[in-house]
VEXVEX-953891 format. One record per residue: x, y, z of N, C-alpha, C, O in turn. Coordinates in nm, 2 decimals. Example, Ala and Ser with C-alpha at 12.3 -4.5 7.8 and 13.67 -1.06 7.14 Angstrom:
<minus>
{minu {1.32; -0.57; 0.78}; {1.23; -0.45; 0.78}; {1.32; -0.33; 0.78}; {1.42; -0.33; 0.85}}
{minu {1.28; -0.22; 0.71}; {1.37; -0.11; 0.71}; {1.29; 0.00; 0.79}; {1.34; 0.11; 0.80}}
</minus>
This chain:
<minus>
{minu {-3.73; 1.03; -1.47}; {-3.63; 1.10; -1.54}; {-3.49; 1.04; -1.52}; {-3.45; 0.99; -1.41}}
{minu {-3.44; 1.06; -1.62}; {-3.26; 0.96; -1.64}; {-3.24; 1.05; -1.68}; {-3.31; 1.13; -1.75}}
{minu {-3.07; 1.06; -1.62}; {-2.95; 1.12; -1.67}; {-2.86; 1.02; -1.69}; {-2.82; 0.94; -1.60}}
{minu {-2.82; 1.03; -1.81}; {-2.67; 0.92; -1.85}; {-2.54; 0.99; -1.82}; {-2.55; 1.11; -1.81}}
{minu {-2.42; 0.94; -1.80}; {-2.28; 0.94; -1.83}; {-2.22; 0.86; -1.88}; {-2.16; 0.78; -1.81}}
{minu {-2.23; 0.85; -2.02}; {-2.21; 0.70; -2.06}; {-2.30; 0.62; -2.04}; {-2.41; 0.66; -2.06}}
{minu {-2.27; 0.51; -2.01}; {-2.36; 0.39; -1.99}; {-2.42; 0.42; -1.83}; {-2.52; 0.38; -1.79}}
{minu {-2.34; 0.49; -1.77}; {-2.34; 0.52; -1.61}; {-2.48; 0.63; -1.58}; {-2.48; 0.75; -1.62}}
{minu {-2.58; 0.56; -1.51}; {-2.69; 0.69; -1.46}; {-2.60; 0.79; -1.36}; {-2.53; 0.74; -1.26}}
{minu {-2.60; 0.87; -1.39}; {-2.56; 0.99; -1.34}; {-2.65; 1.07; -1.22}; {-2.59; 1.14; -1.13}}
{minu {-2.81; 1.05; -1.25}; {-2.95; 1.10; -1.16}; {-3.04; 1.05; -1.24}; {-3.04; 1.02; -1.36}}
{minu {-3.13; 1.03; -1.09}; {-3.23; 0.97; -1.15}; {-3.36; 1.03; -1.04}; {-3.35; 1.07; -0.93}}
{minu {-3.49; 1.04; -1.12}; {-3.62; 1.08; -1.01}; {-3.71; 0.97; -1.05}; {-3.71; 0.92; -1.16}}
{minu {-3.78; 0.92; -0.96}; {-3.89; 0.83; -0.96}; {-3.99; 0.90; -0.90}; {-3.97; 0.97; -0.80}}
{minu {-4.13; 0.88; -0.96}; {-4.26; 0.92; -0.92}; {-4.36; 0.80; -0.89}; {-4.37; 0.71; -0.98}}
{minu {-4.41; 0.79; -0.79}; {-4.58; 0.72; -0.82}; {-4.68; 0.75; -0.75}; {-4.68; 0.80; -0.64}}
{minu {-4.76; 0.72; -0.81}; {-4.90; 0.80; -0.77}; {-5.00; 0.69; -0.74}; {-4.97; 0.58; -0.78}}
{minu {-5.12; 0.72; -0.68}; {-5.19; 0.60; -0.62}; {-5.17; 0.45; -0.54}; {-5.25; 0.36; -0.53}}
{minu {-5.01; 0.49; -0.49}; {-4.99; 0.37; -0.43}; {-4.93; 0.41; -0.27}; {-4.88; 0.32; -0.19}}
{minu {-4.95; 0.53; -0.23}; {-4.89; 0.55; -0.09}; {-4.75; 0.54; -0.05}; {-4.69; 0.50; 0.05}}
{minu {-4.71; 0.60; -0.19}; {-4.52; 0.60; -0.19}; {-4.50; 0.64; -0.08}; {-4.58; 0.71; -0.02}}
{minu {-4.36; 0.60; -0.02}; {-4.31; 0.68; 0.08}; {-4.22; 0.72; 0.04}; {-4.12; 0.65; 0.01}}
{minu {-4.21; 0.89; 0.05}; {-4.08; 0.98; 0.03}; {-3.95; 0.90; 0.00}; {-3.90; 0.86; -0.10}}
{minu {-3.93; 0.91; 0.14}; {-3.80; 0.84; 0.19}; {-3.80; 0.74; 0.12}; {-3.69; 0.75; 0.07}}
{minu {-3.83; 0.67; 0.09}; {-3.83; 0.52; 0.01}; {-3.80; 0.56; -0.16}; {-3.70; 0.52; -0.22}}
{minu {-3.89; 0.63; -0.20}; {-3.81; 0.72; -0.34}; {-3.71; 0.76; -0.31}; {-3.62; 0.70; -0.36}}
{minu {-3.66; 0.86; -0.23}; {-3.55; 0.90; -0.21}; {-3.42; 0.83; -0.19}; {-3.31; 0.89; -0.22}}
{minu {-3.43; 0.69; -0.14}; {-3.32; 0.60; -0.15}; {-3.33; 0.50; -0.27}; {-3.25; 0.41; -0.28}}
{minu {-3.44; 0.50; -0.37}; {-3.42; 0.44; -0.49}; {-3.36; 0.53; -0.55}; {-3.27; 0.49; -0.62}}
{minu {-3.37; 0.65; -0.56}; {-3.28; 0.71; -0.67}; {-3.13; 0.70; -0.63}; {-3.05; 0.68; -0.72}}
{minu {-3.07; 0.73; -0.47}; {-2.97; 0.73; -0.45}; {-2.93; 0.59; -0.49}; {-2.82; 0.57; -0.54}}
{minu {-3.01; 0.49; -0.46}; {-2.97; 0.35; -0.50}; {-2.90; 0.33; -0.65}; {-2.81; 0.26; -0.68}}
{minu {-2.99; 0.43; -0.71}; {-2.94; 0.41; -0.91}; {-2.82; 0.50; -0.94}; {-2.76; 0.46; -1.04}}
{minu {-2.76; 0.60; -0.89}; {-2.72; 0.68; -0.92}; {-2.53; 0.61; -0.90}; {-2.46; 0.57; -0.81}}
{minu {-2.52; 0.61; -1.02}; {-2.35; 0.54; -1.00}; {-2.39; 0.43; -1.06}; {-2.28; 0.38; -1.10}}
{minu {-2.50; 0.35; -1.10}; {-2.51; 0.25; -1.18}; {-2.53; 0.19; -1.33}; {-2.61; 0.24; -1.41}}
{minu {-2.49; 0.13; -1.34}; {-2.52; 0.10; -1.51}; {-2.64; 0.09; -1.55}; {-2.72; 0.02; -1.49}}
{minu {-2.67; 0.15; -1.64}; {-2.84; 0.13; -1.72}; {-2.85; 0.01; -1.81}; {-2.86; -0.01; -1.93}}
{minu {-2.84; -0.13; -1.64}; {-2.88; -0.26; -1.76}; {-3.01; -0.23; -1.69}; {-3.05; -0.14; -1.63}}
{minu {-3.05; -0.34; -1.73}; {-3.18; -0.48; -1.69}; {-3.19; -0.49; -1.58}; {-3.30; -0.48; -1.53}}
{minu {-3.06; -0.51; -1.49}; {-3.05; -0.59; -1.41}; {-3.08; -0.45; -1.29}; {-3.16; -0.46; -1.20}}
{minu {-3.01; -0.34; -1.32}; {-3.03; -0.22; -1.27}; {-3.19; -0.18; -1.24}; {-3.25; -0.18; -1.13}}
{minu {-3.24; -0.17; -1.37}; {-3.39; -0.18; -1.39}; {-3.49; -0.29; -1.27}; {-3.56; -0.26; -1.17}}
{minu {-3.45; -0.37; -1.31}; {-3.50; -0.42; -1.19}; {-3.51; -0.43; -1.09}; {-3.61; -0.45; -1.03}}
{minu {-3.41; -0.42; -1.03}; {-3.36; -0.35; -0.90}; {-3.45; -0.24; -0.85}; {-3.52; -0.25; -0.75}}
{minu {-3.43; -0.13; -0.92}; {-3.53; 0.00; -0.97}; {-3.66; -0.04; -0.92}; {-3.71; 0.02; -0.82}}
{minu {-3.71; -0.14; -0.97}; {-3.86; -0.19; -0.95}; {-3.91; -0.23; -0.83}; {-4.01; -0.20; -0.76}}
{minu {-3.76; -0.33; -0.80}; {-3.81; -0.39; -0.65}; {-3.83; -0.32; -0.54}; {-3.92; -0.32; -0.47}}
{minu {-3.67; -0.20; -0.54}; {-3.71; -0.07; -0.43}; {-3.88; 0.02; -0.47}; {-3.97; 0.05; -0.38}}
{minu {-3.89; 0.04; -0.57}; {-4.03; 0.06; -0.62}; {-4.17; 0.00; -0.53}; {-4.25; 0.05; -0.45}}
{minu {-4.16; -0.11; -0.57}; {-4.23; -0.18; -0.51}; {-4.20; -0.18; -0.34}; {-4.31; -0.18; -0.28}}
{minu {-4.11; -0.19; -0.28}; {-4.11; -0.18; -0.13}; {-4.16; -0.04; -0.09}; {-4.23; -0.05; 0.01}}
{minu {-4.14; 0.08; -0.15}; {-4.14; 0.20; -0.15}; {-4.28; 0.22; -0.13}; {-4.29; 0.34; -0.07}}
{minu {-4.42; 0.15; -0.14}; {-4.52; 0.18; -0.18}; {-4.60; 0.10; -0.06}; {-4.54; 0.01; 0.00}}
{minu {-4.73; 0.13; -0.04}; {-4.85; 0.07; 0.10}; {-4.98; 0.10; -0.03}; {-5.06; 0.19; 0.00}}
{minu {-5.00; 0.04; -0.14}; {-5.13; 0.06; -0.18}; {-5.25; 0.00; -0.08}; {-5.23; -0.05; 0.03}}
{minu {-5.34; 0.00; -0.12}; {-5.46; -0.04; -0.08}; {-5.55; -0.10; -0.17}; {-5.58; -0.03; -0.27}}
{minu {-5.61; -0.25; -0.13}; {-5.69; -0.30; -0.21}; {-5.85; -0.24; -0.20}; {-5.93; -0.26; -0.11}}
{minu {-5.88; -0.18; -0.30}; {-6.02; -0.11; -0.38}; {-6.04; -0.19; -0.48}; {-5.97; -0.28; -0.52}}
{minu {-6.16; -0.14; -0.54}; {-6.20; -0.18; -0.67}; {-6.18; -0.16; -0.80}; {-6.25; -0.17; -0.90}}
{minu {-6.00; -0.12; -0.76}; {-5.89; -0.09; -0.90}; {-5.84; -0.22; -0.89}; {-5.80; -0.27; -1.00}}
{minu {-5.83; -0.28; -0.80}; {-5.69; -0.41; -0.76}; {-5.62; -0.41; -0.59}; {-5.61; -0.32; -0.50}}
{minu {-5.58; -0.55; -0.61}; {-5.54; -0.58; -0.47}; {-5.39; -0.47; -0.45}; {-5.33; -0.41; -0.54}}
{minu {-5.38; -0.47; -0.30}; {-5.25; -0.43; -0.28}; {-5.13; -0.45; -0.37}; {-5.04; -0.38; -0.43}}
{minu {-5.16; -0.60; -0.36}; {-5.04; -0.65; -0.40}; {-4.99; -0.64; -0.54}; {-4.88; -0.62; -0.58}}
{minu {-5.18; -0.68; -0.65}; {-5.12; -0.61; -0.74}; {-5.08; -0.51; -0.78}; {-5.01; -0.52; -0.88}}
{minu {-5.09; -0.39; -0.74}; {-5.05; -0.24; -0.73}; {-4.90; -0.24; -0.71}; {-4.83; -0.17; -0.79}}
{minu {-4.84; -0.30; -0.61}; {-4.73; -0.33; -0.60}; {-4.66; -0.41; -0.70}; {-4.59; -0.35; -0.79}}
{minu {-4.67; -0.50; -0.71}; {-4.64; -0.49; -0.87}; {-4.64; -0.42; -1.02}; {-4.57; -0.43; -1.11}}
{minu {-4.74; -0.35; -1.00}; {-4.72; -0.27; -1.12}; {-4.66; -0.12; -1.09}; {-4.63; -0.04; -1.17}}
{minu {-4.63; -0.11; -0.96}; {-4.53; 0.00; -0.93}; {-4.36; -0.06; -1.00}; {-4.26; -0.01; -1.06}}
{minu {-4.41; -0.19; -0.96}; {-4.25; -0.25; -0.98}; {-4.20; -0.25; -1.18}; {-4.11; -0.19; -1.25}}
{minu {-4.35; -0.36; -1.22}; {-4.32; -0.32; -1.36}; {-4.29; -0.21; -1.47}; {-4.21; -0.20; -1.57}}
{minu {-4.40; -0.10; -1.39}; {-4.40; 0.03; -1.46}; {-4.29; 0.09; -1.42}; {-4.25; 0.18; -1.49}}
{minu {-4.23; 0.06; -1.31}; {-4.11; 0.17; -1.28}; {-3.95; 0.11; -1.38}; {-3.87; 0.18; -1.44}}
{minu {-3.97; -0.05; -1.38}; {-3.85; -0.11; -1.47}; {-3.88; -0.07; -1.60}; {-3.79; -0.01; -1.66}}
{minu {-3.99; -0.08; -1.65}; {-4.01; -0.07; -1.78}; {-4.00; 0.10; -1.86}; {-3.96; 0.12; -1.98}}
{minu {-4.05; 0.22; -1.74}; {-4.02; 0.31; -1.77}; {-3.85; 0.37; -1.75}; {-3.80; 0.47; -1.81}}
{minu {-3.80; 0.30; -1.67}; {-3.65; 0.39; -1.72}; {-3.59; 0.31; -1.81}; {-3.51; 0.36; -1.88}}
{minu {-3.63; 0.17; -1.81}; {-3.60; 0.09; -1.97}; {-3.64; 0.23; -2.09}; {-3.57; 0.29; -2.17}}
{minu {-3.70; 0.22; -2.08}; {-3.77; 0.33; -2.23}; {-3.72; 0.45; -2.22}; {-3.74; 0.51; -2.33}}
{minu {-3.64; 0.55; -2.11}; {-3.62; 0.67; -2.11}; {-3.48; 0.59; -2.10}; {-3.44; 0.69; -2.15}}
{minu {-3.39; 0.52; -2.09}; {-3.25; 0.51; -2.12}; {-3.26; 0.49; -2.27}; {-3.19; 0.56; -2.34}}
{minu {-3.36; 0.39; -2.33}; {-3.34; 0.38; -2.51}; {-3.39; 0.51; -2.57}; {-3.39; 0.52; -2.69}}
{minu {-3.42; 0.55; -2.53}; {-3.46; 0.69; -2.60}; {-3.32; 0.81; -2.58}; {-3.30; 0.87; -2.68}}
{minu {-3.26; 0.84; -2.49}; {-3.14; 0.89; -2.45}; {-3.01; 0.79; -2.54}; {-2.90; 0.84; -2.58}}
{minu {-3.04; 0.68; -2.55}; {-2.90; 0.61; -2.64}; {-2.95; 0.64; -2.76}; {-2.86; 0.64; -2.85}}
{minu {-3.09; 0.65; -2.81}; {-3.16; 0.68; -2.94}; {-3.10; 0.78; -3.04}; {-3.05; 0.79; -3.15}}
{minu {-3.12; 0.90; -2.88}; {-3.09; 1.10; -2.94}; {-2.96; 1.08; -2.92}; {-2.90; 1.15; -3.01}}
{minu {-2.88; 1.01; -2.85}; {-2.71; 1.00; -2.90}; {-2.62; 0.95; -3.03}; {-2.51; 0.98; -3.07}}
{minu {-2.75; 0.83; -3.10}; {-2.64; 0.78; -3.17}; {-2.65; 0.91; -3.32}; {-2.57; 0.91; -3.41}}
</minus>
């Protein structure tokens, strides 16, 4: 979930599931975003703390590693899509 002020995130929450998030580690990505611009560059950022944030385990879904990555992808790409949707209902 995104909140804007302008171009500026205002709050933000991150969720993930199946990867052994750690609290604390969400909790400093959102503090991380909060006061930042909703580029790309933010977004990714977003991902990387994402990605540290998380201890998956390799099963017979996928390696650790890739898990970690798709924490990272799906986390950039989903507040990508919830910022254009919020500039969407504004214009």
């Amino acid at each position: 979930a995104v909140t804007l002020d302008g171009d500026t995130i205002s709050s933000c929450r991150v969720g993930l599931t199946a990867v052994n998030a750690d609290h604390d580690g969400l909790t400093a990505l959102r503090a991380a975003l909060v006061g930042k611009p909703a580029t790309e560059e933010t977004f990714a950022e977003a991902g990387r703390l994402a990605a540290a944030a998380c201890e998956p385990v390799t099963d017979q879904r996928g390696t650790a590693e890739y898990k970690r990555h798709l924490a990272s992808e799906l986390t950039t790409r989903t507040l990508r899509t919830s910022v254009e949707r919020i500039r969407a209902a504004s214009a």
